[in-house]
Residue, then its C-alpha position, 0 to 999 in steps of 0.5 A: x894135176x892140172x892148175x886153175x887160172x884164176x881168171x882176175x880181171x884188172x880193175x880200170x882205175x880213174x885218170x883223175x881221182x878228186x882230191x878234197x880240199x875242202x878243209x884247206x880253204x885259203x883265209x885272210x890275215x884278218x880271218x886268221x887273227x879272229x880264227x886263232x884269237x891273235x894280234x892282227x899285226x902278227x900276219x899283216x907285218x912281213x918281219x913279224x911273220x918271218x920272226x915268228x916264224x908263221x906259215x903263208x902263201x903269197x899269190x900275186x901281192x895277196x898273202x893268205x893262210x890256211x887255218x889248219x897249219x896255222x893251227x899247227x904253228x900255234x901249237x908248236x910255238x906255243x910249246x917253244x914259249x913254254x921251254x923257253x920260260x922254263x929254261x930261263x928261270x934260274x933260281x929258286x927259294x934259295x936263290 
């Protein structure tokens, strides 16, 4: 019985595929603010930043972000916000 070689040829593949970076465009701290109906000071000061614990990008002196994970951060942090005033009332009716 003979086999048959299947004759498969590869298939060139591009060096470089192009990545789509088109919803990750780079804002600034007042864009940010509007986009996300939050204190501007949240962005602009570096403690409250870190305290809140925000994501960012530094390039040179410029800080900017990118809506989506600040989308993401809102999420989260808003949901913290919400455990935590669940776990802090005590009491009740009967309190």
């Amino acid at each position: 019985m003979k086999k048959n070689k299947s004759n498969i040829s590869a298939q060139k593949q591009p060096r470089h595929i192009p990545a789509d970076f088109s919803d990750d465009y780079l804002v600034t701290a007042e864009q940010a603010s509007a986009a996300l109906n939050l204190p501007l000071y949240y962005f602009i000061d570096a403690r409250k930043r870190t305290e809140l614990g925000i994501p960012y990008y530094s390039i040179n002196r410029m800080v900017r972000y990118r809506i989506r994970e600040l989308h993401k951060w809102q999420v989260r942090y808003a949901a913290e916000q919400i455990r935590y005033a669940n776990s802090s009332q005590t009491g009740g009716v009967d309190a």
